[in-house]
C-alpha positions in Angstrom: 78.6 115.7 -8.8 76.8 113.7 -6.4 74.3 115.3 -4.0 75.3 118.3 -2.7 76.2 119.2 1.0 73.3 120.0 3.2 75.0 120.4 7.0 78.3 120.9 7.6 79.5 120.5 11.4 82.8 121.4 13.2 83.6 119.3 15.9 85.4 120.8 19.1 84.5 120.8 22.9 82.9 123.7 24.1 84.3 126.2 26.9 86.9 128.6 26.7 89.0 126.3 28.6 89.1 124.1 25.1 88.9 127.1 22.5 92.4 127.2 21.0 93.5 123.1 22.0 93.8 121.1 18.9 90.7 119.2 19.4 88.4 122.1 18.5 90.5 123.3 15.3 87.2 121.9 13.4 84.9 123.8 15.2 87.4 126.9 14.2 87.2 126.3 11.0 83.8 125.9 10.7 83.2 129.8 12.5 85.7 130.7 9.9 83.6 128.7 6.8 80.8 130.8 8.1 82.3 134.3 8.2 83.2 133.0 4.2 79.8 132.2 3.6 78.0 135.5 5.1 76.3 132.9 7.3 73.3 134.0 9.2 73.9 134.4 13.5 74.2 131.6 15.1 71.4 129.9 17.4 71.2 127.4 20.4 69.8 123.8 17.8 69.9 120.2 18.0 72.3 120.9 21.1 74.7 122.8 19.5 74.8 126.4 17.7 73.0 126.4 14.5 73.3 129.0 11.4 72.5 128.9 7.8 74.3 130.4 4.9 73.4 130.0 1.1 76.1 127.8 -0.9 76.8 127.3 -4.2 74.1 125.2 -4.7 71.4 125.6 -2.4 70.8 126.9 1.5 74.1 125.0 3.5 73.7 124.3 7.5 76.3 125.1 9.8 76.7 123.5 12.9 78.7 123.6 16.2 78.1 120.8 18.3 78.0 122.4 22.2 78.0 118.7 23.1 81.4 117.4 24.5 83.1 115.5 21.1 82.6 112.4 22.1 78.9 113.4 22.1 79.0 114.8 18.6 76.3 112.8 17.1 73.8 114.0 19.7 74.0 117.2 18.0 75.0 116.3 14.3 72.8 112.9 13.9 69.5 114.6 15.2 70.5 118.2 12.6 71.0 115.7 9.6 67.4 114.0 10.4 65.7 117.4 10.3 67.5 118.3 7.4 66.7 115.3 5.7 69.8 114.9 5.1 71.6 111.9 3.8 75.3 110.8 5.3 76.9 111.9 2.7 75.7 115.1 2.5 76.8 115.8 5.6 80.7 117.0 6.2 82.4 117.1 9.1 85.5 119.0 9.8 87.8 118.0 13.0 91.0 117.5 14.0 93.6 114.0 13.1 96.1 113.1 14.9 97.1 110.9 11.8 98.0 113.4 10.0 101.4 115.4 10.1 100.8 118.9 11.4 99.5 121.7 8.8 98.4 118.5 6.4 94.6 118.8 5.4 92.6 115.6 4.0 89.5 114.7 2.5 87.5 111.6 2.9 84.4 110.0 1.3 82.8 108.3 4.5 84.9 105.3 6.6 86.1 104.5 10.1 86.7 107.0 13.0 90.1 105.8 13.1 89.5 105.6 17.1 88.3 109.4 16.9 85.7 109.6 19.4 83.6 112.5 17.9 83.4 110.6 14.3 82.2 107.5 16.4 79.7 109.3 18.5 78.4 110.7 15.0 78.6 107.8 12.7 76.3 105.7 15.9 73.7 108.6 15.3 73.9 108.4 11.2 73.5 104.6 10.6 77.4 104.5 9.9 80.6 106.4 8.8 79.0 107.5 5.2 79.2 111.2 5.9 82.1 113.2 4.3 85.1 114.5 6.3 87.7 117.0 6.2 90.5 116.0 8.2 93.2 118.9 10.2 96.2 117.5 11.1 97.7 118.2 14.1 99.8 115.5 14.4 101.1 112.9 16.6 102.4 113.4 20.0 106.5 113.7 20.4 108.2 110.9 22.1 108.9 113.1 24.9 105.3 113.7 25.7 104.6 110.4 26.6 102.4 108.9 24.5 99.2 110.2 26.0 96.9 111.0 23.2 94.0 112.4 25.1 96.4 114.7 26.5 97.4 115.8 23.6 94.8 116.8 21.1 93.6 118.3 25.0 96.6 120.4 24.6 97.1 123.5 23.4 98.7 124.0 20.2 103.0 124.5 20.3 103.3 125.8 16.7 103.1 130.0 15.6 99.1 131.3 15.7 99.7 131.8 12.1 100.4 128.7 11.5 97.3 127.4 13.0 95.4 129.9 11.3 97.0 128.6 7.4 96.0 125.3 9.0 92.3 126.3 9.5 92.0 128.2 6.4 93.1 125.2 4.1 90.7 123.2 5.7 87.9 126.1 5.1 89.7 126.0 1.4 88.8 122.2 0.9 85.5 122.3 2.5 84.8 125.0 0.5 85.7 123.1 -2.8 83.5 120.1 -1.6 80.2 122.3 -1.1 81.0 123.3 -4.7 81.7 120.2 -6.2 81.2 117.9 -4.1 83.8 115.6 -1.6 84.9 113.4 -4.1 86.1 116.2 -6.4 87.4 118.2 -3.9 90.0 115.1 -2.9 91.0 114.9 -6.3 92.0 118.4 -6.9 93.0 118.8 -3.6 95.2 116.4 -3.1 97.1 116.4 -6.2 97.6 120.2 -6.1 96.9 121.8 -3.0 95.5 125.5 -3.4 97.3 128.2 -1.5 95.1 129.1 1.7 93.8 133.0 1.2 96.0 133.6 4.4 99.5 132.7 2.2 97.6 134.9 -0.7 97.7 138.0 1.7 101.2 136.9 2.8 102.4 136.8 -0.8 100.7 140.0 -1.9 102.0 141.8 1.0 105.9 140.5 0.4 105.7 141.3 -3.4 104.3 145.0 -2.2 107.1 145.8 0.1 110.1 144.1 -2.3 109.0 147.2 -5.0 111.3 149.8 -5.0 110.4 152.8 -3.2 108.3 151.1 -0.3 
């Protein structure tokens, strides 16, 4: 595999006025890759919250940028540098409108796509070579009116649990790429998407009340 992950960051804004809007499902799944990885407590860093967790292959960073998204790189770029980490050992996990809603995506480095968060990060990291797992939360309907911003601004319409297998494939993948790296993780991935643990427990939990005598 190529080098492994060093820093991981979950882009969102912060506030509880933005907590459950589909903009910050990346910094969700990030808290939920570090409840996985027994991370450490977070702390105020490189103007976001900062923890560390050990990986498969080595200490892993985890970051929450407390910077607006469109700032993200004030937090992410100026992490990576301490790290001495290179672009693309750094993954970032945040929301796509591009992508059909529930649909989880990897990528090896790119454009932002006109996402302002992977702009503001790939102008602090000397381009888009970082890794990225993409949540999709889809496109606004025709009846919203078009307005993007609003939007991924918005709250999400769709079942909690829903959201929640949403987030926990994404944790699924990133998961995958701290073990094996990005590339790796896209080609198992996205040829045979592994069930999230949430639709594990939902499966275990149907075949234990269809035996007889529950």
């Amino acid at each position: 595999m190529s080098a492994p992950i060093r820093l991981v960051a979950g882009l969102g804004n912060p506030g509880s006025r933005y907590a459950n809007t589909r903009h910050n499902v990346g910094q969700r799944a990030l808290e939920e890759l570090a409840r996985r990885l027994g991370a450490a407590r977070f702390r105020p860093r490189f103007a976001g919250s900062f923890a560390e967790a050990r990986g498969p292959h080595g200490p892993v960073a985890l970051l929450v940028p407390t910077t607006y998204v469109n700032e993200s790189g004030n937090a992410v770029g100026p992490a990576a540098g301490a790290l001495f980490a290179r672009p693309e050992q750094v993954l970032v996990l945040h929301d796509e409108i591009d992508l059909p809603f529930g649909t989880v995506r990897g990528k090896a480095g790119g454009g932002h796509g006109g996402h302002n968060g992977l702009r503001s990060v790939a102008s602090r990291m000397g381009g888009g070579g970082f890794a990225r797992v993409r949540l999709g939360v889809g496109r606004p309907p025709a009846d919203f009116g078009g307005d993007e911003a609003a939007w991924v601004l918005g709250r999400f319409s769709e079942p909690p649990d829903e959201v929640d297998r949403l987030i926990d494939r994404g944790v699924d993948m990133a998961e995958l790429a701290l073990a094996e790296g990005i590339e790796a993780a896209i080609a198992r991935f996205h040829a045979a998407p592994p069930r999230s643990r949430a639709a594990d427990r939902a499966a275990r939990r149907a075949a234990a009340d269809s035996e007889p005598g529950t």
